[in-house]
N, CA, C and O atoms as a DFTB+ gen file, in Angstrom:
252 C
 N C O
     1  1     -78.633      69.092    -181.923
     2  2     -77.421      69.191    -181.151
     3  2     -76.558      70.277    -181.780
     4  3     -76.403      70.280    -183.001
     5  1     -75.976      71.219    -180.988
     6  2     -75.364      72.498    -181.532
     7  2     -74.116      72.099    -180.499
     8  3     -74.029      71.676    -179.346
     9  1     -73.038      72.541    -181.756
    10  2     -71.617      72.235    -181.295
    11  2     -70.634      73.057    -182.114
    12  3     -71.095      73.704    -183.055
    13  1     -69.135      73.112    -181.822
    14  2     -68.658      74.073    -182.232
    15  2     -68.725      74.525    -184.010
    16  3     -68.912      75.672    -184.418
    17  1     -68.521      73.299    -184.877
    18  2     -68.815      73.211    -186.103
    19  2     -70.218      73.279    -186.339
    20  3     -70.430      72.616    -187.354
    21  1     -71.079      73.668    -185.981
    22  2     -72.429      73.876    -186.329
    23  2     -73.454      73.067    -185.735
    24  3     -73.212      72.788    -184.561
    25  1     -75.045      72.385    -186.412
    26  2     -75.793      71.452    -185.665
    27  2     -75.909      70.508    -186.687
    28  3     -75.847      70.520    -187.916
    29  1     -76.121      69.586    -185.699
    30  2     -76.623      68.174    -186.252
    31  2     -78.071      67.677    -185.763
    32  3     -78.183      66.960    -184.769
    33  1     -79.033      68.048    -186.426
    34  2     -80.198      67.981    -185.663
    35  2     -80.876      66.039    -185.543
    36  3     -81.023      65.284    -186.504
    37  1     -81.168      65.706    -184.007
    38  2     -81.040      64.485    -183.475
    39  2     -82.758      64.713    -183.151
    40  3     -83.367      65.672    -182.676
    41  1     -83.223      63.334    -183.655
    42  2     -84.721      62.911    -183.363
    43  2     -85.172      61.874    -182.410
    44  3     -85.379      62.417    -181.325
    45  1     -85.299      61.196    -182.388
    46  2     -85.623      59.649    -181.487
    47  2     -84.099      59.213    -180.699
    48  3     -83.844      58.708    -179.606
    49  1     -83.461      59.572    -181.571
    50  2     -81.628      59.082    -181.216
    51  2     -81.975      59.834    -179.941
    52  3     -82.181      59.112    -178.965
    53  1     -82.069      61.035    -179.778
    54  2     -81.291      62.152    -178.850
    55  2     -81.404      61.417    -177.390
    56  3     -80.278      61.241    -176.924
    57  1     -82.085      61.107    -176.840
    58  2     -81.886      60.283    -175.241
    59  2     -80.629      59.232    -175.553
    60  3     -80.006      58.934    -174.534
    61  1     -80.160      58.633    -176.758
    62  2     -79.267      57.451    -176.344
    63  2     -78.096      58.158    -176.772
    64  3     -77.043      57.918    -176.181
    65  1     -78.118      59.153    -177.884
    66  2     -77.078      60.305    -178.072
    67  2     -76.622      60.633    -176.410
    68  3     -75.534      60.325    -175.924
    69  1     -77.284      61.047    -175.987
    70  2     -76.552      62.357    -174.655
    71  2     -76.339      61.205    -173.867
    72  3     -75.728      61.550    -172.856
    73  1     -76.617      59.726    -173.874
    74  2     -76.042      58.458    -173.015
    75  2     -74.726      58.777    -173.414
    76  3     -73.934      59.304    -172.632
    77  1     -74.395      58.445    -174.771
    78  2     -73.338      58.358    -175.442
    79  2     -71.765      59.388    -175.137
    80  3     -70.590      59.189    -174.829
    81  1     -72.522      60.343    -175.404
    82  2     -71.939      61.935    -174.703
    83  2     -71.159      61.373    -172.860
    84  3     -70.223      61.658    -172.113
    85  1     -72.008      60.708    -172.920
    86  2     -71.188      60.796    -171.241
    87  2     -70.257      59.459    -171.208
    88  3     -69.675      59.183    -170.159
    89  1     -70.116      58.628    -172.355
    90  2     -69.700      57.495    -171.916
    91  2     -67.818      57.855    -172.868
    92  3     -67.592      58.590    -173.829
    93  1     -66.746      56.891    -171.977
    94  2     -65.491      56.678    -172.531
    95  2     -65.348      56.046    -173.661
    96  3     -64.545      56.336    -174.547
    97  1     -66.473      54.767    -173.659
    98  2     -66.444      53.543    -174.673
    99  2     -67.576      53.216    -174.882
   100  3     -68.299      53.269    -173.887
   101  1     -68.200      52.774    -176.124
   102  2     -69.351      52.326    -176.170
   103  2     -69.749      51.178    -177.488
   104  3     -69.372      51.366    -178.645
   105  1     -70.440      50.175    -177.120
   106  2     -70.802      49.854    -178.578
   107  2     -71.979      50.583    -179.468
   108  3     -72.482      51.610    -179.010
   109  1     -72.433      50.052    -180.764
   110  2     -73.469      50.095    -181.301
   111  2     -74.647      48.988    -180.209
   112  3     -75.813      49.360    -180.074
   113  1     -74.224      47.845    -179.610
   114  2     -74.991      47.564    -178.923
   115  2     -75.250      47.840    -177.832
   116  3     -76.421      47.677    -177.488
   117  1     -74.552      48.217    -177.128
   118  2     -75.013      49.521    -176.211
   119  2     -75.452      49.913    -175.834
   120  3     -76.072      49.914    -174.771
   121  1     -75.208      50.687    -176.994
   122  2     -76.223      52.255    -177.489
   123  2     -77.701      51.627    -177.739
   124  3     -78.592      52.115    -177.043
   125  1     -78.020      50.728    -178.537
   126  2     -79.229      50.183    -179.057
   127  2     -79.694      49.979    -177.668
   128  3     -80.521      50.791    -177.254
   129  1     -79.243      48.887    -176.755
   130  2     -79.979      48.897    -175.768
   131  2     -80.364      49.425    -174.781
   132  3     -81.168      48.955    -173.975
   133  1     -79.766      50.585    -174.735
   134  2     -80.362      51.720    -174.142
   135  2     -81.665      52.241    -174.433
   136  3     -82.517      52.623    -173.631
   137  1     -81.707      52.212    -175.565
   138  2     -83.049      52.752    -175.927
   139  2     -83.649      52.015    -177.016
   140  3     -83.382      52.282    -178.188
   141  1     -84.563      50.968    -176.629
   142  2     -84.665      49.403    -177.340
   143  2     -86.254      49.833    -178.589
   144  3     -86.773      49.019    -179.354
   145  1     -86.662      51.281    -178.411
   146  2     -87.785      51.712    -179.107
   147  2     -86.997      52.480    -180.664
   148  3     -87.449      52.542    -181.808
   149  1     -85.714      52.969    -180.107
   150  2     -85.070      53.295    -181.378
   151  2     -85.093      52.290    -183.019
   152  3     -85.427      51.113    -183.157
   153  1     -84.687      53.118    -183.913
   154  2     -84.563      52.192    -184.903
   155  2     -82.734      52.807    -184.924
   156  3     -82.160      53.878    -184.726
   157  1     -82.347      51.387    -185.290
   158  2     -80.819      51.022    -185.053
   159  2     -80.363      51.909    -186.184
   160  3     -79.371      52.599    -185.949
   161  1     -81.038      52.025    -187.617
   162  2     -80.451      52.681    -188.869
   163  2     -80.100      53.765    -188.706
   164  3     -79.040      54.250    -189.103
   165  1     -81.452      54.607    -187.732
   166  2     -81.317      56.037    -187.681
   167  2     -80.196      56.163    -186.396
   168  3     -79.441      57.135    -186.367
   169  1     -80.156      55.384    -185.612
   170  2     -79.166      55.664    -184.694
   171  2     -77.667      55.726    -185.166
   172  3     -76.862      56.622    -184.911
   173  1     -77.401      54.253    -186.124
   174  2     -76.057      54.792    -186.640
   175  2     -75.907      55.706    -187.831
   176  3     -74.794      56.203    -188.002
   177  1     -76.988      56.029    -188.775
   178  2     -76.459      57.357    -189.203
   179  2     -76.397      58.199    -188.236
   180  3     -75.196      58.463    -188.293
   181  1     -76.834      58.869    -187.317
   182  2     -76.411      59.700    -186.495
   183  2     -75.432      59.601    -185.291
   184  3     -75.341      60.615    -184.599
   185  1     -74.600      58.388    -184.908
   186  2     -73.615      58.527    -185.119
   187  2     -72.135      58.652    -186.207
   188  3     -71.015      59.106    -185.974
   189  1     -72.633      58.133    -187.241
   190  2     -71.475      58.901    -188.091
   191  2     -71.770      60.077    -188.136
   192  3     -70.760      60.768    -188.277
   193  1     -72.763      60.694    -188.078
   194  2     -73.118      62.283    -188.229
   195  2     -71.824      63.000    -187.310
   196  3     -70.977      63.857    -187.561
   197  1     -72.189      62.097    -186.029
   198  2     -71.343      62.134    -185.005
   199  2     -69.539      62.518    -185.363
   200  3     -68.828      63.506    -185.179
   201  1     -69.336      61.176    -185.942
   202  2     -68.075      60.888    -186.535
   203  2     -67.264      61.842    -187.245
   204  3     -66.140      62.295    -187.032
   205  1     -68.313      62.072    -188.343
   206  2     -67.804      63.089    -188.978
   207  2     -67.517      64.170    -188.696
   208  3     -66.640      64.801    -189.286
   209  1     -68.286      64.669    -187.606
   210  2     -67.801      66.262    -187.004
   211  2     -66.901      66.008    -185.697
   212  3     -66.933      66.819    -184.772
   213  1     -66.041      64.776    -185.648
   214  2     -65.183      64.771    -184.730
   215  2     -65.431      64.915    -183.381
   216  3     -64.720      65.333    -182.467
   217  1     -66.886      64.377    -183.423
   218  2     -67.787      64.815    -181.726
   219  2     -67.429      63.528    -181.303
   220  3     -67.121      63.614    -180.114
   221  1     -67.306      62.222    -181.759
   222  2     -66.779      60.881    -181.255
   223  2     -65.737      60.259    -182.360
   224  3     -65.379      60.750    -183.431
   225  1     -65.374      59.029    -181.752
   226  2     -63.960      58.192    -182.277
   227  2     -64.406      57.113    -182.268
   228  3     -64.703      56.549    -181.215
   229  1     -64.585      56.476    -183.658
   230  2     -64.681      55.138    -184.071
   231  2     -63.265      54.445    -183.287
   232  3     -62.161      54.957    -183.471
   233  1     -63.418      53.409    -182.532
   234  2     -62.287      52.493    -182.519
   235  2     -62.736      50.719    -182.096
   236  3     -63.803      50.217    -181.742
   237  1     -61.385      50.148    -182.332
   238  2     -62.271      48.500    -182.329
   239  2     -61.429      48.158    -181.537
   240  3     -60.236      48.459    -181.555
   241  1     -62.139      47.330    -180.584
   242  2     -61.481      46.431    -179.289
   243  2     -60.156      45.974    -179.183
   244  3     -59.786      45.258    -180.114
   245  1     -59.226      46.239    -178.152
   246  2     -58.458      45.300    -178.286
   247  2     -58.919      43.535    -177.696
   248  3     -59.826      43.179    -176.945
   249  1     -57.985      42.828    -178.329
   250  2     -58.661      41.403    -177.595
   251  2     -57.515      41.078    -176.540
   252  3     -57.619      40.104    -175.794
């Protein structure tokens, strides 16, 4: 994935990544079940990968 700060190169993630990309809100479960062949570890390091380059926003529910 190439973005303004440089790339973050995405493997197995990348189909539930570009889900992600289009969504307002999302969980980690979610995301997992979107693509139920993923492994969950590599998915959330690559969203903090995410995180860190300010490509998404951690936030927690209101109740």
């Amino acid at each position: 994935m190439v973005f303004e700060g440089g790339e973050i190169a995405l493997g197995a993630t990348y189909p539930t990544i570009e889900w992600i990309l289009r969504q307002r809100l999302f969980s980690l479960d979610d995301a997992a079940a979107r693509q139920s062949s993923v492994n969950r570890a590599e998915l959330r390091r690559d969203l903090e990968l995410l995180t860190r380059a300010g490509i998404i926003v951690e936030t927690e529910m209101q109740q």
